[in-house]
Backbone as a printed PyTorch tensor [residue, N CA C, xyz], in Angstrom:
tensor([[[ -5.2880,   8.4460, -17.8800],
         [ -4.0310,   8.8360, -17.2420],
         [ -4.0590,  10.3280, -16.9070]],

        [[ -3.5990,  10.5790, -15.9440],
         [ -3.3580,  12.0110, -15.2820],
         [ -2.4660,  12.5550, -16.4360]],

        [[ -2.8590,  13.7750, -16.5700],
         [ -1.5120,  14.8070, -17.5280],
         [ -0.6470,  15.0010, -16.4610]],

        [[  0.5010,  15.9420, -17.0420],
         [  2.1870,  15.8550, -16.0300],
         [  1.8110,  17.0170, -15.0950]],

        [[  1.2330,  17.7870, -15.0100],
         [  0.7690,  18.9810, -13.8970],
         [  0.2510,  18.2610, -12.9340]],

        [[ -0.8210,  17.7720, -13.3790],
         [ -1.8220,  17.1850, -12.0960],
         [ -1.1640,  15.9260, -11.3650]],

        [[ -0.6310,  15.4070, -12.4530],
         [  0.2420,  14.2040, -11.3780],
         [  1.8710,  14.8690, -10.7650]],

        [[  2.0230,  15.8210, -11.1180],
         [  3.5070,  16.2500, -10.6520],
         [  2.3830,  17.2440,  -8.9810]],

        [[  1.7210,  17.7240,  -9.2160],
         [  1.3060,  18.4180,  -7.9730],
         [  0.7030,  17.2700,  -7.1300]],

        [[ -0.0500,  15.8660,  -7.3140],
         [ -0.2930,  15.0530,  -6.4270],
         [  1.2560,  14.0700,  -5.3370]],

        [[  1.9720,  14.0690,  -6.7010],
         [  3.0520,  13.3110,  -6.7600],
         [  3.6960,  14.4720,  -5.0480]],

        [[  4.0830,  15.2450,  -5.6130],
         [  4.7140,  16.1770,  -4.3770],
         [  3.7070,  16.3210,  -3.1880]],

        [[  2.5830,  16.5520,  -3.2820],
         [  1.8670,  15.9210,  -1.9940],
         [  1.9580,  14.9970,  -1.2330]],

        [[  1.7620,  13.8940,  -2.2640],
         [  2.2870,  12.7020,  -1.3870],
         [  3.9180,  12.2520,  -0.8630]],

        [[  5.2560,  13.0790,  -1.3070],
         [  6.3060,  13.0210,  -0.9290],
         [  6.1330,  13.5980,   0.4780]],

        [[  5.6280,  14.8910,   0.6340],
         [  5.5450,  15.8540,   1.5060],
         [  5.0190,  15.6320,   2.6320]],

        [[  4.1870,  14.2440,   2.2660],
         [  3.2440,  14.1890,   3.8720],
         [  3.4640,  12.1960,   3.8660]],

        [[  4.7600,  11.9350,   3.6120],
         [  4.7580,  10.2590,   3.4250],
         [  5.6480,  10.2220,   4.7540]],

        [[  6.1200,   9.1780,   4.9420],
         [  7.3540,   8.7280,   6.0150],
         [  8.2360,   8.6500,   5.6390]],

        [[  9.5330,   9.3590,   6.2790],
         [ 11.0820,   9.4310,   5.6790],
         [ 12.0580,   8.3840,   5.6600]],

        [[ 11.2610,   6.9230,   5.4410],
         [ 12.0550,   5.8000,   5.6130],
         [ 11.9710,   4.7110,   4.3360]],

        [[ 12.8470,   3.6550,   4.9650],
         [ 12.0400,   2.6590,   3.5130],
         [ 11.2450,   2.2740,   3.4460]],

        [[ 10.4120,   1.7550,   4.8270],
         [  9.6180,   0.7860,   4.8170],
         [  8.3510,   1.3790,   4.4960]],

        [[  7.2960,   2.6190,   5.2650],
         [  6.0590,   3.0300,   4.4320],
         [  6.9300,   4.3190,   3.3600]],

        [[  7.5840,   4.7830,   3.6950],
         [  7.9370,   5.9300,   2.9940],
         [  7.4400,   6.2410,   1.3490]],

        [[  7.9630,   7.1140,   0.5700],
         [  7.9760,   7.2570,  -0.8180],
         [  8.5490,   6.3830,  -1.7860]],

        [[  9.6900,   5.2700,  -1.4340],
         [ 10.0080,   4.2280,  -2.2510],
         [  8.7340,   3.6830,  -2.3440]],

        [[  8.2450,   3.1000,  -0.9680],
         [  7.0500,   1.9820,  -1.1610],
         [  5.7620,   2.6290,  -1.8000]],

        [[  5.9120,   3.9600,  -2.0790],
         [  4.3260,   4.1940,  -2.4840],
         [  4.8790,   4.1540,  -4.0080]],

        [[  5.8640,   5.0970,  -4.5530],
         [  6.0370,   4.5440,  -5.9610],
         [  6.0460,   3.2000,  -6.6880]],

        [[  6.4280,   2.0380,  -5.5280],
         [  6.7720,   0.6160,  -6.0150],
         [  5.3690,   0.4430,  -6.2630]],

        [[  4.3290,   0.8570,  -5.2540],
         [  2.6900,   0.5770,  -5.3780],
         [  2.5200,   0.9900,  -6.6050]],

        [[  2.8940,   2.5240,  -6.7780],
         [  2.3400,   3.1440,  -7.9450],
         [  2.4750,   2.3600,  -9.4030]],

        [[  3.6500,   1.7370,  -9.5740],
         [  3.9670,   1.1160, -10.4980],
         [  3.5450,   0.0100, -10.9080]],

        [[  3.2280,  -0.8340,  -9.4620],
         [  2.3870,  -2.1900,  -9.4950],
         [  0.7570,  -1.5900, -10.1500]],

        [[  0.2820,  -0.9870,  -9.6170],
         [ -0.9040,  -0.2770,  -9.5070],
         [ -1.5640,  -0.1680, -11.3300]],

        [[ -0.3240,   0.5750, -12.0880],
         [ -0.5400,   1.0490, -13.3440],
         [ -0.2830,  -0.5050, -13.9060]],

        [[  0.6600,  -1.3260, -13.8160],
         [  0.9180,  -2.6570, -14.6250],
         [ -0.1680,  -3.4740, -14.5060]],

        [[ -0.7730,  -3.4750, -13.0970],
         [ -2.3250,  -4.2870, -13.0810],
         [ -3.5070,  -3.7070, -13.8510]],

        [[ -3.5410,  -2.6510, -13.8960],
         [ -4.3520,  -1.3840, -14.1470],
         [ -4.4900,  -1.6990, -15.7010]],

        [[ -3.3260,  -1.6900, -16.2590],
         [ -3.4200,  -1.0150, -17.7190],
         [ -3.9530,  -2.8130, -18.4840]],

        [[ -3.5880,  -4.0800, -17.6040],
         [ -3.5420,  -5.4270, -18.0860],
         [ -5.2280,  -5.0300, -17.8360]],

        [[ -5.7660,  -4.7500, -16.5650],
         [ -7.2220,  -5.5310, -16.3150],
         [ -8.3430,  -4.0230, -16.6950]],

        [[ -8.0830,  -2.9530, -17.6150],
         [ -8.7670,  -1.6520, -18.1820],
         [ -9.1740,  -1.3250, -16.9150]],

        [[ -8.3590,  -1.0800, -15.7520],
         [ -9.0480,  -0.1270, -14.5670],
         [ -9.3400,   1.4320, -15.3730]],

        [[ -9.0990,   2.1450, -14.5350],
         [ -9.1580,   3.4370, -14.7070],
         [ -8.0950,   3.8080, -13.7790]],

        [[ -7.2070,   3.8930, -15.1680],
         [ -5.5760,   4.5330, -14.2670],
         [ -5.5990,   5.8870, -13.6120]],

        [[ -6.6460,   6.6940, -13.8840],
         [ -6.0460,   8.1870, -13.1560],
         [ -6.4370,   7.8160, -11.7470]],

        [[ -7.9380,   7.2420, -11.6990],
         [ -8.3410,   6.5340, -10.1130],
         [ -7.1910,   5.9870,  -9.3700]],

        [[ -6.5100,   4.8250,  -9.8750],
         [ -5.2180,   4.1640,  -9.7720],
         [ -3.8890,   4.9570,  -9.2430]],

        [[ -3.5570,   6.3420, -10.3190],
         [ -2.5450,   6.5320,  -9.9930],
         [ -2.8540,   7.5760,  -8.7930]],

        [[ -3.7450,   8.3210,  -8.5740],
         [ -4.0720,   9.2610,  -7.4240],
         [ -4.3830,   8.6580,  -6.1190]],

        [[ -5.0140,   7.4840,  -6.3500],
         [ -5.2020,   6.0590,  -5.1720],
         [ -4.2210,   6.2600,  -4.7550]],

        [[ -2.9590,   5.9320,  -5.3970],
         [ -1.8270,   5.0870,  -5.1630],
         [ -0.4910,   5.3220,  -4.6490]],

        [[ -0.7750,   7.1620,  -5.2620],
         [  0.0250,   8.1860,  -4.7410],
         [ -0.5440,   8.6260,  -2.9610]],

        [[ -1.5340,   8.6330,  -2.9600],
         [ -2.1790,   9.3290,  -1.7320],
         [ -2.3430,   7.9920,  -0.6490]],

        [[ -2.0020,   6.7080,  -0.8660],
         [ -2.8820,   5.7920,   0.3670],
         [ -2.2420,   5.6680,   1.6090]],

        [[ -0.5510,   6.2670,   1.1980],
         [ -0.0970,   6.0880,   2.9060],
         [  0.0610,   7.4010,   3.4420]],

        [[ -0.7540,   8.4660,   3.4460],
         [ -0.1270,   9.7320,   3.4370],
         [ -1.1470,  10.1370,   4.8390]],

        [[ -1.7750,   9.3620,   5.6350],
         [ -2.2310,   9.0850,   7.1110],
         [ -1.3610,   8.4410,   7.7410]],

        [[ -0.2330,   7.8790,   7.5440],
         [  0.5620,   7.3740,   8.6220],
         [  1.1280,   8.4270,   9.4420]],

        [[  1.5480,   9.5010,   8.8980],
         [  2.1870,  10.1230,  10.2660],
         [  1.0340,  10.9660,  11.4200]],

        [[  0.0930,  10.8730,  10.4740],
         [ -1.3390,  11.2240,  11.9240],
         [ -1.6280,  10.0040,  12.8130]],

        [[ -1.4810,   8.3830,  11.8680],
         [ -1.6690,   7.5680,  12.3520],
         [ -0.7820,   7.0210,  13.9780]],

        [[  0.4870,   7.7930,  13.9700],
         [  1.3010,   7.9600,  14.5750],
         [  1.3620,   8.9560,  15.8660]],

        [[  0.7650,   9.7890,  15.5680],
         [  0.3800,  10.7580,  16.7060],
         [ -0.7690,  10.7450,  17.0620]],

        [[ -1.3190,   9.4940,  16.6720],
         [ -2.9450,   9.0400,  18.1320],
         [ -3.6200,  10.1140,  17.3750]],

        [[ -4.2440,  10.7420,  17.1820],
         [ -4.8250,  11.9150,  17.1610],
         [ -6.1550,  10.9890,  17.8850]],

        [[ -6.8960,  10.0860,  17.0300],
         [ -7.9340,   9.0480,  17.6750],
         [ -7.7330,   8.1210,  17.4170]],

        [[ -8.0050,   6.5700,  17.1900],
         [ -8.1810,   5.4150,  17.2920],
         [ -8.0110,   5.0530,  15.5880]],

        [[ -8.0110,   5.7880,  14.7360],
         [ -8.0500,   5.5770,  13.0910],
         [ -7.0620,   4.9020,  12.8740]],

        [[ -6.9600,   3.7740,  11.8730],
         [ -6.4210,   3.1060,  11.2990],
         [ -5.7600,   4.1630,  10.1480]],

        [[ -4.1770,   3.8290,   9.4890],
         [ -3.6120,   5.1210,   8.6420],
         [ -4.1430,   5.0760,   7.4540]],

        [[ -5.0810,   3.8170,   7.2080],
         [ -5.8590,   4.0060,   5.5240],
         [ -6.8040,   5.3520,   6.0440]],

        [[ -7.9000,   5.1360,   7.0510],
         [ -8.6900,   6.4160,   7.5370],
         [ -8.0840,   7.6340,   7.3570]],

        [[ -6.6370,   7.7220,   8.3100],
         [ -6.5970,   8.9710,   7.8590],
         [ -6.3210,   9.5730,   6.9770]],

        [[ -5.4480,   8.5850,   5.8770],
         [ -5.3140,   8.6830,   4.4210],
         [ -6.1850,   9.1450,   3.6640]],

        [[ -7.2540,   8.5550,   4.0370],
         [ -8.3790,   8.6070,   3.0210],
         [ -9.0070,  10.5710,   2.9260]],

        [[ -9.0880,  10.4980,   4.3640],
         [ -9.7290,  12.2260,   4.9760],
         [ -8.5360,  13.0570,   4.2580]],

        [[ -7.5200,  12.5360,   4.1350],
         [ -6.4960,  14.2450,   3.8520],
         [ -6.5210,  13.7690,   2.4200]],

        [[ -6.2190,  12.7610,   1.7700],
         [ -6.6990,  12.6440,   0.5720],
         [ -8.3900,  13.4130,  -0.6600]],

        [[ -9.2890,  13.0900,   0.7390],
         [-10.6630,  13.8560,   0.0260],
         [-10.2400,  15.3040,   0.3090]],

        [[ -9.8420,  15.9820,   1.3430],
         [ -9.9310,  17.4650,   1.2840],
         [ -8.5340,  17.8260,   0.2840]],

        [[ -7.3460,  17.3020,   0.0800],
         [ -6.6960,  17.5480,  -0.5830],
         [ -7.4370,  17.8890,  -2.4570]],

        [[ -7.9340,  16.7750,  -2.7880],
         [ -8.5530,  16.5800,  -4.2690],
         [ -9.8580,  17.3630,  -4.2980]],

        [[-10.9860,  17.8240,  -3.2050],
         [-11.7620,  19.0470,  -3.2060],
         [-10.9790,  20.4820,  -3.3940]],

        [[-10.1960,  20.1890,  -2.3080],
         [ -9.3640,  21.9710,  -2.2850],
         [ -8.6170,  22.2650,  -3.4430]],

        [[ -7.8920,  21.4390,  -4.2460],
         [ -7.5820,  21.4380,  -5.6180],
         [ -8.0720,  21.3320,  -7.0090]],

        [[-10.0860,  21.2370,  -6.5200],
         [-10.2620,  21.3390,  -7.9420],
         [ -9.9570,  20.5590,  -8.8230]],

        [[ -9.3690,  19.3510,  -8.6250],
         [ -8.6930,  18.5040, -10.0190],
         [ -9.6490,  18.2980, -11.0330]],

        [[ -9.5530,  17.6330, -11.6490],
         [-10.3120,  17.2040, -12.9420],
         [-10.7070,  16.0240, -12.8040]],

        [[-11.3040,  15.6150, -11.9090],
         [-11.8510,  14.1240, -11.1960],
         [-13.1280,  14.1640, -10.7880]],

        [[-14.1870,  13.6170, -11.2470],
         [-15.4610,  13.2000, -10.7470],
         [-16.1670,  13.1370, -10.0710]],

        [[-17.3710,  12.5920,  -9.4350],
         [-17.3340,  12.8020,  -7.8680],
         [-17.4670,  11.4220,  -7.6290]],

        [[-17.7930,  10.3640,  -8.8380],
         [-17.9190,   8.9650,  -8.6280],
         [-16.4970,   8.9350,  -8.6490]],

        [[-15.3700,   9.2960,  -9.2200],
         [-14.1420,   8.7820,  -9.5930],
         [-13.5660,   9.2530,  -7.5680]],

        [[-13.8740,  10.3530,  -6.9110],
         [-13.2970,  10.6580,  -6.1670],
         [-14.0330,   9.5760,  -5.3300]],

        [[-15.2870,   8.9850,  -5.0090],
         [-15.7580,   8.5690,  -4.3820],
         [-14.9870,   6.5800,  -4.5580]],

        [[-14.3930,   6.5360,  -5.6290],
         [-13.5870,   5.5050,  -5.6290],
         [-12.0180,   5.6280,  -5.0710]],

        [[-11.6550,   6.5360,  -5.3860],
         [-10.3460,   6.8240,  -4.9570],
         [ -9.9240,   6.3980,  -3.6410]],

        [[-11.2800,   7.0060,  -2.6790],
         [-11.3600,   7.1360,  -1.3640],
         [-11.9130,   5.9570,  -0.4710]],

        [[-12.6490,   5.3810,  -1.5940],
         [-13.0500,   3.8370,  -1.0710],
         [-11.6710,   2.6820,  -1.0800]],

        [[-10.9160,   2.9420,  -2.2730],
         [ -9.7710,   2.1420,  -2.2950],
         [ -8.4730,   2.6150,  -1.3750]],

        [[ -8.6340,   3.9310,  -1.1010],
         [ -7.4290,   4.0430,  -0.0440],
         [ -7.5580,   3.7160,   1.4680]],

        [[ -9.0270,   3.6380,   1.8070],
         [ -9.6570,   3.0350,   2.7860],
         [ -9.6150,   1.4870,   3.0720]],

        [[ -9.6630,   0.6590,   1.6570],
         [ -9.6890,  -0.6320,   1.6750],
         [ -8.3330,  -1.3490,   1.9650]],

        [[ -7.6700,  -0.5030,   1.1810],
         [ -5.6070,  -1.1220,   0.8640],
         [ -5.6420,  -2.2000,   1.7680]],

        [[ -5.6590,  -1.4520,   3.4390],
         [ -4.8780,  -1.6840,   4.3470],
         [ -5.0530,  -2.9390,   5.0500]],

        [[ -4.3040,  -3.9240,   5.3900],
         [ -4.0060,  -5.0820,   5.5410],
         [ -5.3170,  -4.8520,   6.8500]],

        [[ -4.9630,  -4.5870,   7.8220],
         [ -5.5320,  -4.1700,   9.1800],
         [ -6.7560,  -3.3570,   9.2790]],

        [[ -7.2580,  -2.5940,   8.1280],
         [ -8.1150,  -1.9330,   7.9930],
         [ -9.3790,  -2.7380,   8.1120]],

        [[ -9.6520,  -3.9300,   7.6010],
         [-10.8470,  -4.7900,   7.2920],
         [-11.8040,  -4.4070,   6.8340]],

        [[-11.8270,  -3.5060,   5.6290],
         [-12.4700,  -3.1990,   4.8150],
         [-12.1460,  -3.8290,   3.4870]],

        [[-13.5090,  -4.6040,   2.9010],
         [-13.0750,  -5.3100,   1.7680],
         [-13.6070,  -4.1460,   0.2360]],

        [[-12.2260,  -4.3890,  -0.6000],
         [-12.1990,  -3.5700,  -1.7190],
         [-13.1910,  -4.1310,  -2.7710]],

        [[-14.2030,  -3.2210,  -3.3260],
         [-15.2830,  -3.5910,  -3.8270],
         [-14.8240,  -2.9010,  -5.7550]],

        [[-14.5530,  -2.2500,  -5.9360],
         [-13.9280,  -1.6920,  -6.8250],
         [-12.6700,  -2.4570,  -7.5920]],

        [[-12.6160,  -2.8090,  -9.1250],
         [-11.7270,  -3.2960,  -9.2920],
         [-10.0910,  -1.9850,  -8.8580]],

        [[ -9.9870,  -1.1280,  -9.1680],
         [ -9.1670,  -0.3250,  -8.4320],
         [ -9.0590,  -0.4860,  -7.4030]],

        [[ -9.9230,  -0.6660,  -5.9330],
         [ -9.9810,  -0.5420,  -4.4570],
         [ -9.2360,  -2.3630,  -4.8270]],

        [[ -9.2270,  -3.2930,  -5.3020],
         [ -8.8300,  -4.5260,  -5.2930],
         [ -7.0540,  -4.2010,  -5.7800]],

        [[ -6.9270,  -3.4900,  -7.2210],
         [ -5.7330,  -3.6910,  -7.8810],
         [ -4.6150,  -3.0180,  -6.5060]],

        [[ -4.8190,  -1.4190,  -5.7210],
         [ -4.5450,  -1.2050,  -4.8690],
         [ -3.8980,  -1.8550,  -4.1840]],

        [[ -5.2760,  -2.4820,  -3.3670],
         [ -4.9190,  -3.5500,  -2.1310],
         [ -3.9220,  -4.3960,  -2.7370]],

        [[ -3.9080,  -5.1400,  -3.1700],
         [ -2.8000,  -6.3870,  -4.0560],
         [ -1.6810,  -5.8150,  -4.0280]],

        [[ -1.7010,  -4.5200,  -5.0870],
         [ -0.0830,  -4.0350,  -4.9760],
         [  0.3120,  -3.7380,  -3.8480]],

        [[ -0.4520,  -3.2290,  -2.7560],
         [  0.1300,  -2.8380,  -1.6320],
         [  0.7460,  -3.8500,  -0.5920]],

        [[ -0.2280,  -5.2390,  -0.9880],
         [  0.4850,  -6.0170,  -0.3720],
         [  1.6050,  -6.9780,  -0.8730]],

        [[  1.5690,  -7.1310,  -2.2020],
         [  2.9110,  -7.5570,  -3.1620],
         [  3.9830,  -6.9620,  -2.9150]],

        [[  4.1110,  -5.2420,  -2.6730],
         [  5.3870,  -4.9480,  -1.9180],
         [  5.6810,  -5.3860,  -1.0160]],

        [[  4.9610,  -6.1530,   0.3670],
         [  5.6540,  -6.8370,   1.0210],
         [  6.0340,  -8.1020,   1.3720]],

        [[  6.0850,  -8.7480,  -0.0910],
         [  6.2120,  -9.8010,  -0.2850],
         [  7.9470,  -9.6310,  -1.0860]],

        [[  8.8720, -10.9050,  -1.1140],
         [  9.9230, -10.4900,  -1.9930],
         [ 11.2450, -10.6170,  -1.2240]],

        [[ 11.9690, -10.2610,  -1.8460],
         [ 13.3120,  -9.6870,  -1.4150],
         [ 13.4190,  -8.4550,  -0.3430]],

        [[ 12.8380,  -7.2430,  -1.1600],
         [ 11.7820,  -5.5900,  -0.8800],
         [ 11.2910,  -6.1000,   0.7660]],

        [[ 10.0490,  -6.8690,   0.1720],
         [  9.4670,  -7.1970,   1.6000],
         [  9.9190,  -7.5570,   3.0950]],

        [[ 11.2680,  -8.4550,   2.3220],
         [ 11.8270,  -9.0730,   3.3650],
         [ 12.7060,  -7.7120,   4.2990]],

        [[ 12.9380,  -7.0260,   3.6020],
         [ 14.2660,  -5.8650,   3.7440],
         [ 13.4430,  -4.9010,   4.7170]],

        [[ 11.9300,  -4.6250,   4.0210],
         [ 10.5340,  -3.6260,   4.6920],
         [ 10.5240,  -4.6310,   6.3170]],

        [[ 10.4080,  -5.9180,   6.2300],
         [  9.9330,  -6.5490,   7.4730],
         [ 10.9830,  -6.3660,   8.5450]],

        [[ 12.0950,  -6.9090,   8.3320],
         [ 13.2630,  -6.8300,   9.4850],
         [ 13.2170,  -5.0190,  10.0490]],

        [[ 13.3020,  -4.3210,   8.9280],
         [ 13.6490,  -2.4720,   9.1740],
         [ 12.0940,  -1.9290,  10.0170]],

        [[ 11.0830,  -2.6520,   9.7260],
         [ 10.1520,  -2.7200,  10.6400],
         [ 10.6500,  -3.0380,  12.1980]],

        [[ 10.7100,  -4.1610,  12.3640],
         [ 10.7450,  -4.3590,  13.6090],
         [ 12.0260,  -3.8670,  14.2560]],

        [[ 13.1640,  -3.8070,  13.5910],
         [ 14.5830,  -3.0560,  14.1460],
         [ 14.0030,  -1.1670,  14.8960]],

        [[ 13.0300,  -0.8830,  13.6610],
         [ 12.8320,   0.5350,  13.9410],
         [ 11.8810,   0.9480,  15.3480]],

        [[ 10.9260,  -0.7650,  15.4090],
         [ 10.0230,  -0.5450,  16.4410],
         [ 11.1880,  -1.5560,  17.5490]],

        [[ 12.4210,  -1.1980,  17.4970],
         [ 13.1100,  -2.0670,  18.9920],
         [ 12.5990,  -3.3760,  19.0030]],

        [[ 12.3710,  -4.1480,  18.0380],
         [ 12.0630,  -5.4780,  17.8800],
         [ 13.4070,  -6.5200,  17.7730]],

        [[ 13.6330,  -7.3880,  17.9810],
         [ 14.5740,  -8.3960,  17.1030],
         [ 14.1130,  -9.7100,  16.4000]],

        [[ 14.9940, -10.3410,  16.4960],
         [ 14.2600, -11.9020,  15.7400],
         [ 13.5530, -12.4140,  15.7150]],

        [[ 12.9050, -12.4070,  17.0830],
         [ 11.5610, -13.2370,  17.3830],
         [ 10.1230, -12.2290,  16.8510]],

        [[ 10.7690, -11.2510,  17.3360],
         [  9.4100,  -9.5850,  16.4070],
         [  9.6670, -10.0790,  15.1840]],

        [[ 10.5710, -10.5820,  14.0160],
         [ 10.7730, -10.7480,  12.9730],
         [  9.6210, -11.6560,  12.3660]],

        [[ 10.1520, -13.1200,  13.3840],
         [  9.3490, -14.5450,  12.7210],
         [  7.9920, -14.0370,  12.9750]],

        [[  7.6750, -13.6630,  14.1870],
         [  6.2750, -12.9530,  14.5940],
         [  5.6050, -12.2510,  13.5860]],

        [[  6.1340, -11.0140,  13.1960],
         [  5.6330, -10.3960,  12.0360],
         [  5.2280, -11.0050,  10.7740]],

        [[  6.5660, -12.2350,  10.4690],
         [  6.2970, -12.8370,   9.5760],
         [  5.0950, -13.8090,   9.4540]],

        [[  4.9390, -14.2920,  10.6100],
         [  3.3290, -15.8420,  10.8910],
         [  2.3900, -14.5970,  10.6130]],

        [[  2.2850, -13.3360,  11.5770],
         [  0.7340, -12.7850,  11.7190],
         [  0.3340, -12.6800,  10.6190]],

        [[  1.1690, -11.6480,   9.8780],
         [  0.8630, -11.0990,   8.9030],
         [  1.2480, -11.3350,   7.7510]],

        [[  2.9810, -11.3290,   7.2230],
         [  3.3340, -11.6990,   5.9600],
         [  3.1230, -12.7790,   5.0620]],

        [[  3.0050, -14.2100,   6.0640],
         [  2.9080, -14.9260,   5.3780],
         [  1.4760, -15.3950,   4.9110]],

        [[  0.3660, -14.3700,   5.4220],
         [ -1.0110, -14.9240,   5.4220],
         [ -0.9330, -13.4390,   3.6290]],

        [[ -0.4130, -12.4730,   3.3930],
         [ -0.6440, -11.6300,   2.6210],
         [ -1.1830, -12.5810,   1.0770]],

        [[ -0.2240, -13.6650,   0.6030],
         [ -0.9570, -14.0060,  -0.9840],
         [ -2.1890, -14.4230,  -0.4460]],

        [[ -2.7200, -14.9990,   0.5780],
         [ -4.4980, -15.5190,   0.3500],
         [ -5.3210, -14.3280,   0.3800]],

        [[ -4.7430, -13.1300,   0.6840],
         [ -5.4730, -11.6650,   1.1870],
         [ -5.4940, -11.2560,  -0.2990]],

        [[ -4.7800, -11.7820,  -1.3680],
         [ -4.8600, -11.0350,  -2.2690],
         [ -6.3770, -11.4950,  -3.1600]],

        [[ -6.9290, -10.1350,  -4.0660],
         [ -8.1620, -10.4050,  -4.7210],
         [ -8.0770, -10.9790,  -6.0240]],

        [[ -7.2650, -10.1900,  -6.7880],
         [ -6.9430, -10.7660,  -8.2270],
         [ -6.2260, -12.1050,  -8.8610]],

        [[ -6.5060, -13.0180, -10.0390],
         [ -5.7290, -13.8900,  -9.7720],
         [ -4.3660, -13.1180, -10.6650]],

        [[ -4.7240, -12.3820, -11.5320],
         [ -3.2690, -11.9500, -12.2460],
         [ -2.2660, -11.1730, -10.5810]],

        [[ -2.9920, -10.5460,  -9.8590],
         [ -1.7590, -10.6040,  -8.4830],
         [ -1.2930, -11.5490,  -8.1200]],

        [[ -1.8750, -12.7540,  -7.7790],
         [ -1.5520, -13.6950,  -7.1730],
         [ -0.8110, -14.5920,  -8.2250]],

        [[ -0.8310, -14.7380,  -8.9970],
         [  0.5660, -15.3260, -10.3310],
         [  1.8990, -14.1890, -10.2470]],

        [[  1.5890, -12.9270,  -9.8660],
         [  2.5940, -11.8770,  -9.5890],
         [  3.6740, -12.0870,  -8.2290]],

        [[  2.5090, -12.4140,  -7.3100],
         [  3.3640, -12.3370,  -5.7220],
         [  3.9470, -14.4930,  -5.7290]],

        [[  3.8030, -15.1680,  -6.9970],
         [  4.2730, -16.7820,  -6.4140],
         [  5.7850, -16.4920,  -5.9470]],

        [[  6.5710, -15.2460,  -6.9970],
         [  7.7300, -16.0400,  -6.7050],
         [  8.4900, -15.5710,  -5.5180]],

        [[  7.4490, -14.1240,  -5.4550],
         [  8.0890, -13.2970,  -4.5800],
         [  7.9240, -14.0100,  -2.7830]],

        [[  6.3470, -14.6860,  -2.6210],
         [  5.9680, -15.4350,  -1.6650],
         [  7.1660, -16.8160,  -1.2120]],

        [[  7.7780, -17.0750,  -2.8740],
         [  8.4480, -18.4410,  -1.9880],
         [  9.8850, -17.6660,  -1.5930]],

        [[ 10.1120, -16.5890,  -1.8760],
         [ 11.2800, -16.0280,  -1.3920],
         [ 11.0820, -15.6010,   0.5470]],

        [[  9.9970, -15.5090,   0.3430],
         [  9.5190, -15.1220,   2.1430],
         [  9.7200, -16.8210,   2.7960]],

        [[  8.6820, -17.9420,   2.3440],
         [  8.5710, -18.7440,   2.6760],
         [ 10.5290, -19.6990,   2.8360]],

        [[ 11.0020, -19.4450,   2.0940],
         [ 12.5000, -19.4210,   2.0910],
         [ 13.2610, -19.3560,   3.1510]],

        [[ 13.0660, -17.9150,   3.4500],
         [ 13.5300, -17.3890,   4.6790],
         [ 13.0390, -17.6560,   5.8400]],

        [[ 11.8270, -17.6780,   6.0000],
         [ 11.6270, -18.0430,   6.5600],
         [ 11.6040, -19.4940,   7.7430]],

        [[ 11.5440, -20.4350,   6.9050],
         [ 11.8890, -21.9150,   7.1620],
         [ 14.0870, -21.7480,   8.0410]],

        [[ 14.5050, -21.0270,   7.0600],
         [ 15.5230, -20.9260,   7.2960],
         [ 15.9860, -20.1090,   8.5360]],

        [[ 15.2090, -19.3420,   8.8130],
         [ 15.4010, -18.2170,  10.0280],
         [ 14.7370, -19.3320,  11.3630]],

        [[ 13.8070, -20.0960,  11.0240],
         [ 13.4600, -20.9440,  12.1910],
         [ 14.2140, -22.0040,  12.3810]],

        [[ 14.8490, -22.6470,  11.3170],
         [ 15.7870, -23.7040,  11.6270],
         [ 16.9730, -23.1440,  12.1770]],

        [[ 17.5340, -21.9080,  11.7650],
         [ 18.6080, -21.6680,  12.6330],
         [ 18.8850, -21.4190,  13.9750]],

        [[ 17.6140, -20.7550,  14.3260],
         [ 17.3000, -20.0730,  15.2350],
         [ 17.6710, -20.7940,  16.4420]]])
C-alpha cells in the first residue's frame, strides 16, 4: 500500500487532470479505485501497482478529446502517467512502473489490448463493473445526453458495448461481482425496448 503523501500527491493529480463530470470524471475513478483494492487485497495483487493504476487510468481523456493524434484515452493515460511517476521520483520500481503502465493501457474497453498482469486484469474488470449497475445505467444515459444522443443512442450504447462488458471480464471473482449488477442493465433494458 502507498503511504498518505504519495497517495495524497497521486490522488490530486489525478483530480486535476480527470473530467468534470459523472460519467469518466473523479467519482468513476475512485469507484475503480475501490473496486481495484477489494479485488486486489481478495486475489494478493500488489495494491500500490493497483492503487496508482487506478488513480491515473482515465487521466488521457481530456487529450483524448482534443485529437491531438489518433490515441485511444488509455494511450494517453498511460504517457502522462509514465512521465508523471519518473518526474516524481516515487518509490516504485521499474518492473512495478512497467506494470502500472501496461494495465492503464489494457483497462480500456476499446483499447484491444489484452491485460496480461493480474493487476492489468483486476483494473480492467473494475473499470468495467462501474458500468454495469444502477451507476452504470445513470454513466450510460449522461453519456449519450452529453454527446446530443437520445433513446435510440441509449439502446445503441447499450447492445455495442454494455451489454457485451460481463464476457469482457477476466476474473471469475469479477464476474460473481458484476451478476447482479448485469441483471439490473439487462432489466432495463428489455424494458426500454418494450416500451419504446
Amino acid at each position: 500500500m502507498l503511504d498518505n503523501k504519495t497517495q495524497s500527491l497521486i490522488r490530486d493529480f489525478a483530480f486535476n487532470n480527470s473530467e468534470k463530470d459523472d460519467i469518466h470524471g473523479f467519482s468513476h475513478v475512485e469507484r475503480v479505485y475501490n473496486l481495484c483494492l477489494k479485488l486486489g487485497k481478495k486475489l494478493n495483487a500488489n495494491l500500490s501497482v493497483l492503487q496508482i493504476a487506478a488513480l491515473l487510468h482515465d487521466i488521457g481523456r481530456i487529450d483524448e478529446k482534443n485529437k491531438i493524434n489518433n490515441k485511444n484515452h488509455a494511450e494517453y493515460s498511460a504517457d502522462i502517467a509514465y512521465n508523471f511517476l519518473i518526474s516524481n521520483k516515487l518509490n516504485v520500481t521499474d518492473d512495478e512502473i512497467k506494470n502500472i503502465i501496461h494495465s492503464i493501457k489494457s483497462h480500456s474497453f476499446s483499447n484491444s489490448l489484452t491485460p496480461k498482469t493480474v493487476e492489468a486484469k483486476i483494473l480492467s474488470d473494475a473499470d468495467k463493473i462501474d458500468a454495469l449497475g444502477a451507476i452504470g445505467l445513470y454513466r450510460t444515459i449522461g453519456f449519450t445526453i452529453k454527446n446530443k444522443g437520445g433513446i435510440d443512442q441509449v439502446i445503441q450504447h447499450l447492445e455495442n458495448k454494455i451489454l457485451k462488458l460481463k464476457d469482457q471480464l477476466h476474473l471469475d471473482l469479477s464476474k460473481k461481482m458484476a451478476e447482479e449488477r448485469e441483471l439490473i442493465i439487462h432489466d432495463f433494458y428489455k424494458k426500454i425496448i418494450n416500451q419504446k
